[in-house]
N, C-alpha and C positions, 0 to 999 in steps of 0.2 A: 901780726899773726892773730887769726881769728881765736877766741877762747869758748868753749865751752858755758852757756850759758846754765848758771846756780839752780836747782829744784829743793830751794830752802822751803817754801809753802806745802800744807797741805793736798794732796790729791783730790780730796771731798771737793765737789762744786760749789764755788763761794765760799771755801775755808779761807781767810789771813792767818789759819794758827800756823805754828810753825812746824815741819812735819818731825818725825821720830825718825832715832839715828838710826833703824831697823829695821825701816819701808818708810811710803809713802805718806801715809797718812798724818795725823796729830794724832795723839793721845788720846782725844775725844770721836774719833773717828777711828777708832782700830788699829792705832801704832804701837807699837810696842817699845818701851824701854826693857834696859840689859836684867833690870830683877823679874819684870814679867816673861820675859821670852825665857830664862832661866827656869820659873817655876814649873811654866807650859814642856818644855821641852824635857825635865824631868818626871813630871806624869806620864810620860810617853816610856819610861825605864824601870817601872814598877812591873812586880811578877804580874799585879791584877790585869794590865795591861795586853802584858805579853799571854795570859790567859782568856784574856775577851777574842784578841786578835788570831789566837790561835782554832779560837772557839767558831767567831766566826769565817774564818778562810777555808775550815773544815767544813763546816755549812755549806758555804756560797763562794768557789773559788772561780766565779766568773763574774765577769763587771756585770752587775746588774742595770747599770745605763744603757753597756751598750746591746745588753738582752732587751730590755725594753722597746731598740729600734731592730731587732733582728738581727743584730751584729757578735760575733763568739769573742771576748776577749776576755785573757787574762786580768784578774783582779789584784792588783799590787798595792792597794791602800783598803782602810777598812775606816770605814767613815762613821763619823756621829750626825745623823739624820739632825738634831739640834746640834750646833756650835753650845760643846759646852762652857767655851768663852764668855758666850753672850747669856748662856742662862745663870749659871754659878757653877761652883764644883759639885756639887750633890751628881749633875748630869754627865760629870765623866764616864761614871760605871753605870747611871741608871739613865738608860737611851737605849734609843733603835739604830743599830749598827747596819750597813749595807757594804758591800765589798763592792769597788771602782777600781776603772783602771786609773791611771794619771792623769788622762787628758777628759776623764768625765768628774775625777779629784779638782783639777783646778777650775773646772767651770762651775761646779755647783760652790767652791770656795768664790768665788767671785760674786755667785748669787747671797751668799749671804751677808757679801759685805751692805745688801740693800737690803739686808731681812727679809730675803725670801729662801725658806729652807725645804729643798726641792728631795722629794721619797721618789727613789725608783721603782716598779713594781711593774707583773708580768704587764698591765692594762697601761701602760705607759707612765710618765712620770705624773705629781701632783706636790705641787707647793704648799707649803705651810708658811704660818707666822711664828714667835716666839708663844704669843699667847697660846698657840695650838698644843705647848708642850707637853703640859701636867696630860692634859685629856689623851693625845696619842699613845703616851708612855703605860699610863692607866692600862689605853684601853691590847696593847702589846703586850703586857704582864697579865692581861687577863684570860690570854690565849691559850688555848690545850697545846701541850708540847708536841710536834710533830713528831 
């Protein structure tokens, strides 16, 4: 009987690490062990949170992705423009939020597993790097409030 072949290795191209119990990846390539994915998934249950998320749905309850191509959908996720994974915790609460629907949520999570962190806005979308972060955040905080 034929068996199922093992995806012990990392997903990264050219990874031999060995991936995490929790996706694909290694450790060093964005896998998660059970205390990081714990701590990630508890910052998501904090009032501050649930006050960004409220803040922005009320703002922008339409995916902004798919306005960008001229498309009306509902927004069910509320996104941190930077992965505050990758920058540190400081970036949880201090970032540029955008409301997505799921299927424009998992595409730009896929972009940044390459470190490219894609801003949706009316002129279409525009990519960012990590480095780009201090300066965007900066220059969003330094906006008159609409």
């Amino acid at each position: 009987m034929p068996s199922v072949p093992s995806n012990s290795k990392c997903a990264e191209l050219g990874c031999k690490n060995p991936r995490s119990r929790l996706n694909t990846y290694c450790l060093e390539h964005g896998g998660l062990d059970n205390m990081a994915r714990r701590e990630t998934d508890s910052a998501y249950q904090t009032p501050l949170w649930k006050t960004i998320r409220a803040a922005q749905i009320s703002k922008q309850p339409l995916c902004q992705g798919c306005l960008s191509r001229g498309i009306v959908a509902a927004a069910k996720h509320i996104d941190h423009l930077f992965a505050w994974k990758h920058i540190g915790g400081q970036a949880f609460s201090r970032n540029i939020f955008q409301s997505l629907c799921h299927n424009c949520h998992s595409q730009k999570t896929g972009l940044e597993k390459q470190g490219i962190y894609r801003h949706y806005a009316q002129q279409g979308a525009k990519d960012y790097t990590k480095h780009d972060y201090a300066y965007m955040v900066h220059q969003d905080h330094m906006r008159p409030l609409e």
